[in-house]
BAVEXDO-258375 format. One record per residue (C-alpha): residue number from 1; residue in three letters; x, y, z. Coordinates in steps of 0.001 Angstrom, whole numbers, always signed. Layout:
# BAVEXDO-258375
<site><k>NUM</k><r>ALA</r><east>X</east><north>Y</north><up>Z</up></site>
...
***
This chain:
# BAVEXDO-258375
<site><k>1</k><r>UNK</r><east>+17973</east><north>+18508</north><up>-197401</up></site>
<site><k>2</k><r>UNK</r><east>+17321</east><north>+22591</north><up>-196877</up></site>
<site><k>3</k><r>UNK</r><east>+18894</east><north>+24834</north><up>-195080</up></site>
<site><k>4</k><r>UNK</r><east>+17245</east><north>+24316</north><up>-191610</up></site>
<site><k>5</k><r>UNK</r><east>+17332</east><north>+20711</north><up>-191246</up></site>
<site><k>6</k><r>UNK</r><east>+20963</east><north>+20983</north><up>-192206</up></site>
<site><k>7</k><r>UNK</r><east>+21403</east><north>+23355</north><up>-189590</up></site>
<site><k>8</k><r>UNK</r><east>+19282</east><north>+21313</north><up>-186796</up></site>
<site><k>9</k><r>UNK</r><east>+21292</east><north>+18216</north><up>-187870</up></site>
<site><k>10</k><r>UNK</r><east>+24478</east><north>+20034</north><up>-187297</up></site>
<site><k>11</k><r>UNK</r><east>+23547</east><north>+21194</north><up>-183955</up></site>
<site><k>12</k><r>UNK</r><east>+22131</east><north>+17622</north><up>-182841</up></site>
<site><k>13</k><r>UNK</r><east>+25732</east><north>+16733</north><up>-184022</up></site>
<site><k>14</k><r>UNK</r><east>+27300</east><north>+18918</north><up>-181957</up></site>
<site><k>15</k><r>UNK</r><east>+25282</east><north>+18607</north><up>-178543</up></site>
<site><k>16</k><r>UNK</r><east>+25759</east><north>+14699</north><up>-178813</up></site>
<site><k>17</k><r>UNK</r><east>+29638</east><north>+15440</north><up>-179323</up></site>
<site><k>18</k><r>UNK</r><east>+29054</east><north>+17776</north><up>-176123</up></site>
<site><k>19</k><r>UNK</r><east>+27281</east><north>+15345</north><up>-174257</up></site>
<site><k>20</k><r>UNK</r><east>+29750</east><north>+12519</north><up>-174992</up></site>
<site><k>21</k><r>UNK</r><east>+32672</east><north>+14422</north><up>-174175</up></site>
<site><k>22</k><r>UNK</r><east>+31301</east><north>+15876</north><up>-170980</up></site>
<site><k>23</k><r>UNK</r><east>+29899</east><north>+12148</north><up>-169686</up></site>
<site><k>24</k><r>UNK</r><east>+33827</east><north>+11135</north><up>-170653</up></site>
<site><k>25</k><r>UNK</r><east>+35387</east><north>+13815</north><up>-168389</up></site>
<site><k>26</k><r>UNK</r><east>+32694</east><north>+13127</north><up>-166117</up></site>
<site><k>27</k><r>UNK</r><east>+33878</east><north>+9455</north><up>-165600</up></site>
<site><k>28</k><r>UNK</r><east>+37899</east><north>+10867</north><up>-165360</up></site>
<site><k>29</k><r>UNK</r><east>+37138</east><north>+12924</north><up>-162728</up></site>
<site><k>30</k><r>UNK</r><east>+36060</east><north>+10074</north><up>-160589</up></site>
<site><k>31</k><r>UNK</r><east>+39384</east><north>+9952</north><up>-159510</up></site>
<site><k>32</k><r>UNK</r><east>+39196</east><north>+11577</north><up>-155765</up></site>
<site><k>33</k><r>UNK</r><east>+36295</east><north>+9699</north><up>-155169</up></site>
<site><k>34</k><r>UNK</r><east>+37979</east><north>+6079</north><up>-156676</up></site>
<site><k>35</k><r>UNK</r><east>+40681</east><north>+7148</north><up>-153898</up></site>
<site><k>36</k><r>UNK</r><east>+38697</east><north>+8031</north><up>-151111</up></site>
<site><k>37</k><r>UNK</r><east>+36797</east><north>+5029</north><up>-151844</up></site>
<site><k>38</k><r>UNK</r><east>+40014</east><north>+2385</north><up>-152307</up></site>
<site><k>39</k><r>UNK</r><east>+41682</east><north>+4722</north><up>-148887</up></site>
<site><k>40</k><r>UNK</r><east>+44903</east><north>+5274</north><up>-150739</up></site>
<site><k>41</k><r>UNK</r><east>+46549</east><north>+7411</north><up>-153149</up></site>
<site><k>42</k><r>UNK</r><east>+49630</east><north>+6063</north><up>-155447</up></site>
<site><k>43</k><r>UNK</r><east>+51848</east><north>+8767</north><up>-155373</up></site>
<site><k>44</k><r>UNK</r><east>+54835</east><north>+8906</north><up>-157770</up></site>
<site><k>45</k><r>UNK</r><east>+58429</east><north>+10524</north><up>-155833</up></site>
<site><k>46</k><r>UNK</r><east>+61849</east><north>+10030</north><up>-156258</up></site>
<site><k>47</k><r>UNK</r><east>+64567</east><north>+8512</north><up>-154242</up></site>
<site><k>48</k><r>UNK</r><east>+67495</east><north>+9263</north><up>-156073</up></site>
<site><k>49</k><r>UNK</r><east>+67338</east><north>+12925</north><up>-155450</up></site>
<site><k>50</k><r>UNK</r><east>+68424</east><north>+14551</north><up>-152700</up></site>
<site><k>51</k><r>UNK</r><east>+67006</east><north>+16864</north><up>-151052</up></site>
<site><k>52</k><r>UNK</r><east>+64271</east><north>+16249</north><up>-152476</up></site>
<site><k>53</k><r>UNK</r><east>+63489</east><north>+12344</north><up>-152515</up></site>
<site><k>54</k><r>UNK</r><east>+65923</east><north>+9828</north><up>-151434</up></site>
<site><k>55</k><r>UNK</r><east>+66509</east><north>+6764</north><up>-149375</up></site>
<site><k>56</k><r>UNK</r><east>+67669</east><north>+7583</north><up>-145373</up></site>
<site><k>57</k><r>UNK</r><east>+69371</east><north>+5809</north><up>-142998</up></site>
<site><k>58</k><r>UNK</r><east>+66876</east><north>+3278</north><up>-142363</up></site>
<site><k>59</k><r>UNK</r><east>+66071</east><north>+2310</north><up>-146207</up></site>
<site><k>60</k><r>UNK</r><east>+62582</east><north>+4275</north><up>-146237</up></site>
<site><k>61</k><r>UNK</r><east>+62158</east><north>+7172</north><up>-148388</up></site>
<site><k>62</k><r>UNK</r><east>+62414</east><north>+10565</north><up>-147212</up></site>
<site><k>63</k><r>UNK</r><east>+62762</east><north>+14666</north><up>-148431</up></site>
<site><k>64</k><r>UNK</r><east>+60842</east><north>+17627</north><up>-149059</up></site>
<site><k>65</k><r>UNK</r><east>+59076</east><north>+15579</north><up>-152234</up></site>
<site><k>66</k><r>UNK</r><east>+58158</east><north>+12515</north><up>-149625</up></site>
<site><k>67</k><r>UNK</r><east>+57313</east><north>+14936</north><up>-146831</up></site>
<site><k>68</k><r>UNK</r><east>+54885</east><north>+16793</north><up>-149316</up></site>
<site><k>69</k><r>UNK</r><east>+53144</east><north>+13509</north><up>-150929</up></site>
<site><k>70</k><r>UNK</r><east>+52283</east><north>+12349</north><up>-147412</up></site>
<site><k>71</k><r>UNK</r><east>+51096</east><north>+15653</north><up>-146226</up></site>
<site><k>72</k><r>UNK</r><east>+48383</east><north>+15476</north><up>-149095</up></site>
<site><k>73</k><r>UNK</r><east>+47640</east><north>+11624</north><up>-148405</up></site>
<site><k>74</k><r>UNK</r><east>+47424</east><north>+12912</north><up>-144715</up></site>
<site><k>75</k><r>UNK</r><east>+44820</east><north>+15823</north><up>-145185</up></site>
<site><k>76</k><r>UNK</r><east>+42703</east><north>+13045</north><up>-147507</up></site>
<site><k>77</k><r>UNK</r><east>+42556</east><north>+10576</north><up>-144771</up></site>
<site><k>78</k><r>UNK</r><east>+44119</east><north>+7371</north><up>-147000</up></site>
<site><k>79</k><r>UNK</r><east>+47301</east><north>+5475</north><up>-147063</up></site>
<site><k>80</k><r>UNK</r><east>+50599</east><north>+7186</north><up>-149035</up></site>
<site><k>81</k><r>UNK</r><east>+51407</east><north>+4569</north><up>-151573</up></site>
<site><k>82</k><r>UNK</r><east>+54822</east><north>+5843</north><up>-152676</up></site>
<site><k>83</k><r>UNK</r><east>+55884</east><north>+5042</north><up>-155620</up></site>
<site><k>84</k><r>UNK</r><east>+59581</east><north>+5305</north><up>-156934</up></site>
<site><k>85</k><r>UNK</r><east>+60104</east><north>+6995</north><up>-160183</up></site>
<site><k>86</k><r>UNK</r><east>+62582</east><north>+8605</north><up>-162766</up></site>
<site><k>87</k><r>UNK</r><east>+62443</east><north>+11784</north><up>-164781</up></site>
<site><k>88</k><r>UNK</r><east>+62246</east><north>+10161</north><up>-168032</up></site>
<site><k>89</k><r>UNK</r><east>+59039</east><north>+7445</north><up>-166174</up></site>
<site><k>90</k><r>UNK</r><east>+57118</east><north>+9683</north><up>-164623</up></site>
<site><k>91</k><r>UNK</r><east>+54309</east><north>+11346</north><up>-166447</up></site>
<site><k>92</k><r>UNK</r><east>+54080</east><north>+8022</north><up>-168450</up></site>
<site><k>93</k><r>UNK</r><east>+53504</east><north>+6618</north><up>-165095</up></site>
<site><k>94</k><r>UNK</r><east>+50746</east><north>+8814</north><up>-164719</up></site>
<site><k>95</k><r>UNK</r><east>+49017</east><north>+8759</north><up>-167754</up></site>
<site><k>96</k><r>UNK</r><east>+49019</east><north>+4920</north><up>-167581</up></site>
<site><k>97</k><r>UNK</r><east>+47478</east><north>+5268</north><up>-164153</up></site>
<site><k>98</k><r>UNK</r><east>+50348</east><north>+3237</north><up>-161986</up></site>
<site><k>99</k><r>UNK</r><east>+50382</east><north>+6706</north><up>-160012</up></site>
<site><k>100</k><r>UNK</r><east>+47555</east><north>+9126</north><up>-158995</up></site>
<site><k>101</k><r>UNK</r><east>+49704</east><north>+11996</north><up>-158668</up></site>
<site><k>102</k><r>UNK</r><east>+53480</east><north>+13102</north><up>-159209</up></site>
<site><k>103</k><r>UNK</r><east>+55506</east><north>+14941</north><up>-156184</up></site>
<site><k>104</k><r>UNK</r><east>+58903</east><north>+14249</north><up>-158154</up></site>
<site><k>105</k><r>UNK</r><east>+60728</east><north>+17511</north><up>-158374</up></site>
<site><k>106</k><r>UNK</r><east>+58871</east><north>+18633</north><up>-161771</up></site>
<site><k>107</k><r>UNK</r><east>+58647</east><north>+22027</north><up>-163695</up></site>
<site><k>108</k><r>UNK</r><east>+56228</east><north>+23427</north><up>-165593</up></site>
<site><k>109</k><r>UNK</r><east>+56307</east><north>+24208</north><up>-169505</up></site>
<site><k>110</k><r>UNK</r><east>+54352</east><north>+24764</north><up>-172298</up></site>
<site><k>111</k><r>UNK</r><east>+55131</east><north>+20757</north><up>-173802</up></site>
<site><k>112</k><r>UNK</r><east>+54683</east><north>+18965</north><up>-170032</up></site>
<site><k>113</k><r>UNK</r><east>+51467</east><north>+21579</north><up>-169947</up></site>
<site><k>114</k><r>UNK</r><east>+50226</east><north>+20037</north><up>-173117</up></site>
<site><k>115</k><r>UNK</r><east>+50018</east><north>+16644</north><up>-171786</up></site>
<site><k>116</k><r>UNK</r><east>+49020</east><north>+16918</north><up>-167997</up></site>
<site><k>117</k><r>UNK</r><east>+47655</east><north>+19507</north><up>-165664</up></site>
<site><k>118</k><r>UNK</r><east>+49695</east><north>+21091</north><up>-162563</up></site>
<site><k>119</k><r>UNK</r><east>+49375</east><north>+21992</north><up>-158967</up></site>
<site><k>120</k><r>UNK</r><east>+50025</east><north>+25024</north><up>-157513</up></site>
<site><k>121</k><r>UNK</r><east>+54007</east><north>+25458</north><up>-156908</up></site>
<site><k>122</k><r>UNK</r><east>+54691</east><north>+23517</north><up>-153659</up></site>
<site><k>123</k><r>UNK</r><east>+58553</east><north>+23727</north><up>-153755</up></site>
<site><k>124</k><r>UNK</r><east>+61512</east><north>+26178</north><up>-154486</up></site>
<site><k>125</k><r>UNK</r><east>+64269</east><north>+24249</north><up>-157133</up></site>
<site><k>126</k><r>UNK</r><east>+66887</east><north>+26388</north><up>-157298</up></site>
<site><k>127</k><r>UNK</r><east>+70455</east><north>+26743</north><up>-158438</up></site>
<site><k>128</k><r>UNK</r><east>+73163</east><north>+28606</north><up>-155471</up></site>
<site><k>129</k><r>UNK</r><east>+75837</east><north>+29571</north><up>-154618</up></site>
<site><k>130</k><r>UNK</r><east>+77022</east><north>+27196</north><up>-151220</up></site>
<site><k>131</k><r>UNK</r><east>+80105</east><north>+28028</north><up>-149243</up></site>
<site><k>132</k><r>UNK</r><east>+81394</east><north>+27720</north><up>-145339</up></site>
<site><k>133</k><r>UNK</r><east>+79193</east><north>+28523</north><up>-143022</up></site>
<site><k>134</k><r>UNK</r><east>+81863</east><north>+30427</north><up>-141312</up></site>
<site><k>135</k><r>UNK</r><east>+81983</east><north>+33319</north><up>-143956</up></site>
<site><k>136</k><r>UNK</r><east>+79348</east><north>+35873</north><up>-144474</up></site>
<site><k>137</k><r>UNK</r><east>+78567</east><north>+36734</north><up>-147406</up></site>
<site><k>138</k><r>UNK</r><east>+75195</east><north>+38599</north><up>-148563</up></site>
<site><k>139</k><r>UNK</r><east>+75331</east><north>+39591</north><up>-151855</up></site>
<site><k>140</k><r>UNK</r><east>+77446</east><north>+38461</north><up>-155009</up></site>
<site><k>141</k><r>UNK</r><east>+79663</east><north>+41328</north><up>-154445</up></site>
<site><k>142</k><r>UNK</r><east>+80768</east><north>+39663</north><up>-151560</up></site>
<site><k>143</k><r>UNK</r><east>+82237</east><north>+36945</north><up>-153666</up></site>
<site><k>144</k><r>UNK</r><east>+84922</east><north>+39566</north><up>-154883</up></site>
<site><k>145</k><r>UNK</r><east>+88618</east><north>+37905</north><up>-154565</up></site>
<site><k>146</k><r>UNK</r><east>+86996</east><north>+34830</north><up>-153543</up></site>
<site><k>147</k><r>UNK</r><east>+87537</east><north>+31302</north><up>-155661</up></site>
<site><k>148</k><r>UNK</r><east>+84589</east><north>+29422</north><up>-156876</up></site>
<site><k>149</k><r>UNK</r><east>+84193</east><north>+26281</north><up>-158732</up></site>
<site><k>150</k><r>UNK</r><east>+81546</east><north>+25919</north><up>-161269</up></site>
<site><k>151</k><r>UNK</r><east>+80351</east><north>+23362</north><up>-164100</up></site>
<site><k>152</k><r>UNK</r><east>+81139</east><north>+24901</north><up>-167373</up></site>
<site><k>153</k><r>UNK</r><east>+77948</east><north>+25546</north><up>-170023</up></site>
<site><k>154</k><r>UNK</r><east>+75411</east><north>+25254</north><up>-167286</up></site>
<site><k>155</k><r>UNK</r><east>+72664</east><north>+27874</north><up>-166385</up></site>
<site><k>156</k><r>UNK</r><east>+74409</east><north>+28802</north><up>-162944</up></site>
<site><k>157</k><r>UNK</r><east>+77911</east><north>+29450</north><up>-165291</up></site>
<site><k>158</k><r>UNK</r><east>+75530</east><north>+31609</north><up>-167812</up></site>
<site><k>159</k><r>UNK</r><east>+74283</east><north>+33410</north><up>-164918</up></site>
<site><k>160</k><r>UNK</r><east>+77784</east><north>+34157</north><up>-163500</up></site>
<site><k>161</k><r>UNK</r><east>+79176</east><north>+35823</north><up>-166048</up></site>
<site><k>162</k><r>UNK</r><east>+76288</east><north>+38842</north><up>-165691</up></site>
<site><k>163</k><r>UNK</r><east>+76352</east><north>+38316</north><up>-161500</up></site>
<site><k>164</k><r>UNK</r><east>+79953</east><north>+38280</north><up>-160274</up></site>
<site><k>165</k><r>UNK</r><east>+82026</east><north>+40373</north><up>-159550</up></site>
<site><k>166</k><r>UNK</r><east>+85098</east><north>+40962</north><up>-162197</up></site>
<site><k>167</k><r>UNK</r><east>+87327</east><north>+39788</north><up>-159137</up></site>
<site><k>168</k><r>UNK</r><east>+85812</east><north>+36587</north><up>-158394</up></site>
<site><k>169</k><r>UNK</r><east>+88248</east><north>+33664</north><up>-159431</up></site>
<site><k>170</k><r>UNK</r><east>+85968</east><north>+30743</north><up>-161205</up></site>
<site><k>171</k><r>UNK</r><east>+87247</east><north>+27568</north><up>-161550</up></site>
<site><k>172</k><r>UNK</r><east>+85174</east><north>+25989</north><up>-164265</up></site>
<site><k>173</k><r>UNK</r><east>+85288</east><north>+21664</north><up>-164735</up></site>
<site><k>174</k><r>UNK</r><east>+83131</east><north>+19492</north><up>-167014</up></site>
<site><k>175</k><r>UNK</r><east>+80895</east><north>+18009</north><up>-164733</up></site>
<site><k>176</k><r>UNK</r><east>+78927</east><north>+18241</north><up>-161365</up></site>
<site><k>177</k><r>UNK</r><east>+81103</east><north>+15759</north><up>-159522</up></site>
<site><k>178</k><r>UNK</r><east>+84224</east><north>+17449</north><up>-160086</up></site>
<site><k>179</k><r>UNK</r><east>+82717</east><north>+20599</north><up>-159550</up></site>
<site><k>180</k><r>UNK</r><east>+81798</east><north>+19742</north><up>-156260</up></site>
<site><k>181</k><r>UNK</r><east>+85010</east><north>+17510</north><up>-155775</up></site>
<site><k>182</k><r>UNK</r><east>+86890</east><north>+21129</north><up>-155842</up></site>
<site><k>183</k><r>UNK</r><east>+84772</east><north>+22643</north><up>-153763</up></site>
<site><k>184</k><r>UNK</r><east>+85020</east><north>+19223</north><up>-150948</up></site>
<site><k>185</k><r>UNK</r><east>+88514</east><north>+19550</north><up>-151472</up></site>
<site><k>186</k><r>UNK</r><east>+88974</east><north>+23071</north><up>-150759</up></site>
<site><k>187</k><r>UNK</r><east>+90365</east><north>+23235</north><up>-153866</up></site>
<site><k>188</k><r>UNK</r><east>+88071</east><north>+26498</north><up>-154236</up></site>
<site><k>189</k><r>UNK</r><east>+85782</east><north>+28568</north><up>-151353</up></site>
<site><k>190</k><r>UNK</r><east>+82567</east><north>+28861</north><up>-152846</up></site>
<site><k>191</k><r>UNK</r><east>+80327</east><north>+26302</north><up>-155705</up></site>
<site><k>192</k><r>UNK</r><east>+77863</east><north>+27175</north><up>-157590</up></site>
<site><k>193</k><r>UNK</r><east>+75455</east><north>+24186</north><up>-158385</up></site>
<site><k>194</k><r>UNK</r><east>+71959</east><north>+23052</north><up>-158271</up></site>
<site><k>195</k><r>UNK</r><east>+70589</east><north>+22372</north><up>-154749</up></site>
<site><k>196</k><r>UNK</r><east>+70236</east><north>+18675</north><up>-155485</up></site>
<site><k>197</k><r>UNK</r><east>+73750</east><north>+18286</north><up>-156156</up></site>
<site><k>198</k><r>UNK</r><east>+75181</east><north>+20530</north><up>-153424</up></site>
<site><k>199</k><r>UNK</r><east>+72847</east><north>+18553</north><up>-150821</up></site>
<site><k>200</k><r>UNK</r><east>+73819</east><north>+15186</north><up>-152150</up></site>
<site><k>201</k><r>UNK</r><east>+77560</east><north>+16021</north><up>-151507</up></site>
<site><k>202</k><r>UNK</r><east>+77201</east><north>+17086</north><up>-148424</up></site>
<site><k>203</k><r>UNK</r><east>+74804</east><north>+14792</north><up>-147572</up></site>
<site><k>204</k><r>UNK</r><east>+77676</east><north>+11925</north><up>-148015</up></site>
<site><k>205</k><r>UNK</r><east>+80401</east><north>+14491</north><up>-146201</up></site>
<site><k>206</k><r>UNK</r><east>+78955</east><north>+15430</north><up>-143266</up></site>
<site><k>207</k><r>UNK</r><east>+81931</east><north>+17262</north><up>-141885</up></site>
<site><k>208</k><r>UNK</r><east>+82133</east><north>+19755</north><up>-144416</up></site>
<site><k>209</k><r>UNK</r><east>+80487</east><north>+22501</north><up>-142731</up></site>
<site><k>210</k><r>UNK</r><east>+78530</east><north>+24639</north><up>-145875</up></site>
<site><k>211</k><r>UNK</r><east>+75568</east><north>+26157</north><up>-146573</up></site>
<site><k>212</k><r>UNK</r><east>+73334</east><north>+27895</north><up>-148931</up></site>
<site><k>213</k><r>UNK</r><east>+74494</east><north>+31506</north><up>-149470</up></site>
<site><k>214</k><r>UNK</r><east>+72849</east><north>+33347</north><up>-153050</up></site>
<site><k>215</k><r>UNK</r><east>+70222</east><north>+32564</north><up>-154968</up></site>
<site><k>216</k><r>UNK</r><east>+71482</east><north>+32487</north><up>-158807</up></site>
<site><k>217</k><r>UNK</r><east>+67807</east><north>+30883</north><up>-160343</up></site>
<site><k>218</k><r>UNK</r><east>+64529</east><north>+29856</north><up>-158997</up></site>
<site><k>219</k><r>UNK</r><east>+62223</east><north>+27325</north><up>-161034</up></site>
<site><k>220</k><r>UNK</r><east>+59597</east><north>+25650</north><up>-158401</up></site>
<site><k>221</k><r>UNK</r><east>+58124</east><north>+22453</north><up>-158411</up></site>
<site><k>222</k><r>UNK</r><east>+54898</east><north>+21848</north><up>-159239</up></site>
<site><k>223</k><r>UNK</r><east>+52836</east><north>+17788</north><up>-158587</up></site>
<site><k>224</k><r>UNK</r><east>+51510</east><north>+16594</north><up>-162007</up></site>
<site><k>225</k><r>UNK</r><east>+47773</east><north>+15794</north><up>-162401</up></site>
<site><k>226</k><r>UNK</r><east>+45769</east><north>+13641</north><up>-165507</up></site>
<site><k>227</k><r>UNK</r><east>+44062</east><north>+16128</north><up>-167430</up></site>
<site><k>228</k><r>UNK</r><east>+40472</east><north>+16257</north><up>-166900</up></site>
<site><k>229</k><r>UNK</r><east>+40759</east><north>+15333</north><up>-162777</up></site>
<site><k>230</k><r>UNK</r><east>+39485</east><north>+18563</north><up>-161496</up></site>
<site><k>231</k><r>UNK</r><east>+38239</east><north>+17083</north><up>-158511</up></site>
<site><k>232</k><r>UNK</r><east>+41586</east><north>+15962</north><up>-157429</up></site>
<site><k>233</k><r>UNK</r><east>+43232</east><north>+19090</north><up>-158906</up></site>
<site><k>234</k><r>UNK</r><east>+41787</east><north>+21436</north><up>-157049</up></site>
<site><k>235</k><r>UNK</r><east>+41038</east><north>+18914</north><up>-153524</up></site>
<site><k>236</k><r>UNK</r><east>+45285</east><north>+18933</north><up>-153803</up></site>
<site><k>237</k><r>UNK</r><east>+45897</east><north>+23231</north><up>-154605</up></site>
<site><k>238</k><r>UNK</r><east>+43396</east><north>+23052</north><up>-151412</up></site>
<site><k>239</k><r>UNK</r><east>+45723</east><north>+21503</north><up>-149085</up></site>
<site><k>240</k><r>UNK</r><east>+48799</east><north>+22834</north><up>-150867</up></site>
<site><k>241</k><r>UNK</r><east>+47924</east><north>+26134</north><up>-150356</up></site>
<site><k>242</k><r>UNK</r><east>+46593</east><north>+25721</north><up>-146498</up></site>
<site><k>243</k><r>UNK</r><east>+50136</east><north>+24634</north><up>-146109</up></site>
<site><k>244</k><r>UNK</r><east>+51273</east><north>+27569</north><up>-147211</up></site>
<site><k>245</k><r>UNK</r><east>+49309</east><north>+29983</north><up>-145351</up></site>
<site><k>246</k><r>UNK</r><east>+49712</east><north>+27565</north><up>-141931</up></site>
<site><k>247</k><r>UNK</r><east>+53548</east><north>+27677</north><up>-142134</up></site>
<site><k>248</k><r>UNK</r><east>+54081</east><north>+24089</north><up>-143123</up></site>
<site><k>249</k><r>UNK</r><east>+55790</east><north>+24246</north><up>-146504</up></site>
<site><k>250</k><r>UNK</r><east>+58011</east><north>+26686</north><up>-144960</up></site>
<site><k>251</k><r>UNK</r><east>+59346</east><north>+24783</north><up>-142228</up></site>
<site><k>252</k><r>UNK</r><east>+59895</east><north>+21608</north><up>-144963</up></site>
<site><k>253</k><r>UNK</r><east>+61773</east><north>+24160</north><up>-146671</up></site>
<site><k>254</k><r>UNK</r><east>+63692</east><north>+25197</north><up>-144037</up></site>
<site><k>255</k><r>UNK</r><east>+63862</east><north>+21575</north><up>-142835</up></site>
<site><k>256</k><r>UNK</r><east>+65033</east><north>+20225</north><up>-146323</up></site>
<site><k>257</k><r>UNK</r><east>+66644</east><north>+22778</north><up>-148391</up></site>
<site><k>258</k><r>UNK</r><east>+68047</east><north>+24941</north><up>-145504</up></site>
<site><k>259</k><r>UNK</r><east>+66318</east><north>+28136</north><up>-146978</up></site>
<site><k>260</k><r>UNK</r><east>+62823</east><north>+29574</north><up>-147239</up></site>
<site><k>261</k><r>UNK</r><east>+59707</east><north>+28915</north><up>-149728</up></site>
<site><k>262</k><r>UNK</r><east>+59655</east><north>+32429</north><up>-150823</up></site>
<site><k>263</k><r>UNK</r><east>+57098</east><north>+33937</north><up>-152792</up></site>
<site><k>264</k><r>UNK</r><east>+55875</east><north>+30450</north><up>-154882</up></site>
<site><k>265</k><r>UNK</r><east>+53548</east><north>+30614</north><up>-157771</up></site>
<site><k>266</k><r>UNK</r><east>+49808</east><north>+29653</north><up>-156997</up></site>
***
C-alpha cells in the first residue's frame, strides 16, 4: 500500500473513531432531557449525616444536602426522588444510573475527578472549633487558658498544634464520641471537631447551648455528575450559582450550619 493511501486510511480510521465516540457522548448527554421528559430527577443524599442529610422529627429527610437537591429538582420543574446513600455507595450508585446526581456531602480530588465530573462548590464542610454561646471568642488567641477537647491524630489536632495558643489546655481522646462526650459534659470549654459531628451532638442535646466559634479547615462540597452529561452539568452550576448570587445558599448555610457560605469555589 504507499504512503498516501496509508495515510488516508489512517485518517478514515480516525474520523470514524471521532464520529463513534462523539455519537456515544451524544447519546450520554441525553440525560437532562430523559429527566425533563420522565419529570423527575433521582437524586442520591444522605440521612445519616447531620447537618447535612438526616432523618427529622417526622421521619422525612431533611439538611443543607436535602434542601440543596430539591432546590435543583425545583428550578427543573420535576419531582425530587431522594435517594438514601452511603459514602462508600454513592458514586457506584451513580455510575450504575440508580441516581442522576449526588448532593451527599462529597469532595473533590484528583481519583473521585478521574471517575465522575463535579458541580460547582454548593456547600462549606468544615472542621471548628464550637463552644458556649455565652463566651466570645474571635480569634484562636482567645482560646488562651481555656480547656478544649479534641480527637487525637485528626486534621483539626494537626492543625492545633500550629493555631493555639501555648496556653490553651487540650484534652486529646481516641474518638469523636468521647471527644464530644467531654465537651457535653463540661468536662472541657471548647471542642474541636468536624461540623457533622458537633451538629449531631447537639442535635440529640438540645440544652447545651454552643455554637460555632473558629474556622480550623474548609473543604466544600461539591454534587457528582456521570462524565460526559454536560447538559445536566452545566443546567445544575446554572442554578447553583443563581443561588449564590440570589442569597439562597447563604441563608441554608446560615439555616443549617449556623455560619456563612463564604467565598465557595465555582
Amino acid at each position: 500500500m504507499s504512503l498516501t493511501r496509508r495515510l488516508f486510511a489512517a485518517s478514515a480510521v480516525a474520523v470514524t473513531a471521532l464520529t463513534v465516540a462523539s455519537g456515544a457522548y451524544a447519546q450520554e448527554d441525553k440525560s437532562l432531557q430523559n429527566i425533563l421528559d420522565k419529570k423527575s430527577i433521582a437524586l442520591g443524599i444522605p440521612t445519616d449525616y447531620p447537618p447535612y442529610g438526616y432523618m427529622g422529627p417526622d421521619f422525612k429527610p431533611t439538611g443543607m444536602d436535602v434542601a440543596v437537591a430539591q432546590l435543583i429538582a425545583d428550578k427543573l420543574g420535576v419531582k425530587a426522588e431522594l435517594v438514601p446513600v452511603s459514602t462508600p455507595n454513592r458514586i457506584p450508585y451513580l455510575q450504575s444510573k440508580k441516581i442522576d446526581l449526588i448532593v451527599s456531602s462529597l469532595g473533590k480530588n484528583e481519583e473521585r475527578a478521574k471517575v465522575i465530573d463535579f458541580t460547582v462548590a454548593y456547600a462549606p464542610f468544615f472542621q471548628a472549633v464550637f463552644g458556649p454561646k455565652d463566651v466570645e471568642i474571635k480569634s484562636f488567641e482567645d482560646l488562651g487558658g481555656k480547656t478544649l477537647s479534641v480527637t487525637r491524630g485528626t486534621i483539626q489536632d494537626d492543625a492545633l498544634q500550629e493555631l493555639a495558643p501555648k496556653t490553651l489546655k487540650i484534652q486529646r481522646f481516641e474518638d469523636d464520641n468521647s471527644t464530644m462526650a467531654a465537651f457535653m459534659s463540661q468536662q472541657t470549654q471548647f471542642v474541636a471537631v468536624g461540623a457533622a459531628v458537633a451538629a449531631a451532638a447537639l442535635q440529640k442535646n438540645p440544652k447545651v447551648q454552643a455554637e460555632y466559634k473558629l474556622l480550623i479547615k474548609d473543604s466544600p462540597n461539591y454534587i457528582g455528575v456521570r462524565k460526559g452529561e454536560t447538559e445536566l452539568l452545566n443546567k445544575v452550576n446554572d442554578i447553583l450559582r443563581t443561588a449564590k448570587t440570589d442569597g439562597t445558599i447563604e441563608a441554608y448555610s446560615q439555616k443549617w450550619l449556623g455560619r456563612g457560605a463564604g467565598n465557595l469555589p465555582d
